[in-house]
N, C-alpha and C positions, 0 to 999 in steps of 0.2 A: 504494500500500500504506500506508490511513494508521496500520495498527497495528504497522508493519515495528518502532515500534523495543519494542514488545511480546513479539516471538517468544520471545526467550530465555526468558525468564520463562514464557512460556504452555508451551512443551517440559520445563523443569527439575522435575524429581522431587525435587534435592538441591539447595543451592546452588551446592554443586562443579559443579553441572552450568551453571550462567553463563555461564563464559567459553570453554565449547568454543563454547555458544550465541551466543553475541555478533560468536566468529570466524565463524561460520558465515552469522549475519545478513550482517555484512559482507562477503561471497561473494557472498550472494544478491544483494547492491543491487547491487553490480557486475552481475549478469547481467539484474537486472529494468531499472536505467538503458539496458543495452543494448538489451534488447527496445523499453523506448520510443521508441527513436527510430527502431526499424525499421518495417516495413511491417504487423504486425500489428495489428490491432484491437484495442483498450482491454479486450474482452470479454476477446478471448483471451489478451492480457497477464495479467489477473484470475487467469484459468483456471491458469497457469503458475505466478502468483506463491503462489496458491493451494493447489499441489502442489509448490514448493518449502516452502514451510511445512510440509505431511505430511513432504518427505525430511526436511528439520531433526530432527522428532519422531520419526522411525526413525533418527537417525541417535543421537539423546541417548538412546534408549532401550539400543540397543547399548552406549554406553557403561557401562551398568548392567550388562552382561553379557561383557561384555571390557574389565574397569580399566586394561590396559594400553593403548588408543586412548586413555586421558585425555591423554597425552605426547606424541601426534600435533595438530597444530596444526590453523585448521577448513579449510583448502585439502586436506590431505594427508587427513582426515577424507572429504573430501567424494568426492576423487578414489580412495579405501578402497570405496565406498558404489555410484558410477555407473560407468557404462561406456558403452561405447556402443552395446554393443544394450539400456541403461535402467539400472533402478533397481533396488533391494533392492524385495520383496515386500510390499505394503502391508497391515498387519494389519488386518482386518473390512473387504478393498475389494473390489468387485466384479470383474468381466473388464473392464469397461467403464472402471472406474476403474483397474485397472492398466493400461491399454494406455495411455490420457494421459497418466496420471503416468510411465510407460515414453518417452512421446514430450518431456515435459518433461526427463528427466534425461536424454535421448540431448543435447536442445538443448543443456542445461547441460554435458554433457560434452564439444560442438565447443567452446562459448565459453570453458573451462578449456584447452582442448588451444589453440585459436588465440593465448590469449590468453600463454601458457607462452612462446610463441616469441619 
């Protein structure tokens, strides 16, 4: 991801919206370092880190619409957002693209709950 340390800034609508973004990048590398060293493909790495970037962008957009998440940190943010049957609904995506990005935030949801322990 060589524009990981880009996200925040590409997500934020306010400045205020920075540093939820920044916790939030900081999640993701946690889970993208994880995937590299797994058994997946580079492609599908991509694909993943990819639609972690979309959840980022749905998740800072919520923040415009619920000021009270600004007080939630980006772990407590993230774990608000997925579950494990997926993710929050992707604005103008497909079926095709919500069912990945659904199988990307299920991943992200093991690696938060494993990683909690």
């Amino acid at each position: 991801c060589r524009d990981l340390d880009n996200w925040p800034r590409s997500w934020m609508g306010l400045e205020k919206d920075l540093p939820a973004g920044a916790q939030l990048r900081a999640c993701f590398r946690l889970c993208i370092e994880h995937l590299a060293v797994s058994s997946l493909s580079s492609k599908t790495i991509r694909n993943h880190a990819d639609n972690f970037w979309m959840l980022g962008g749905e998740i800072i957009r919520d923040l415009h619409y619920t000021p009270s998440l600004r007080k939630v940190d980006g772990d407590g943010l993230l774990r608000e957002a997925i579950h494990a049957d997926g993710g929050p609904l992707v604005h103008n995506g497909s079926e095709e693209t919500q069912r990945f990005f659904d199988s990307t935030c299920r991943k992200l949801h093991r690696f938060l709950t494993q990683s909690r322990r």
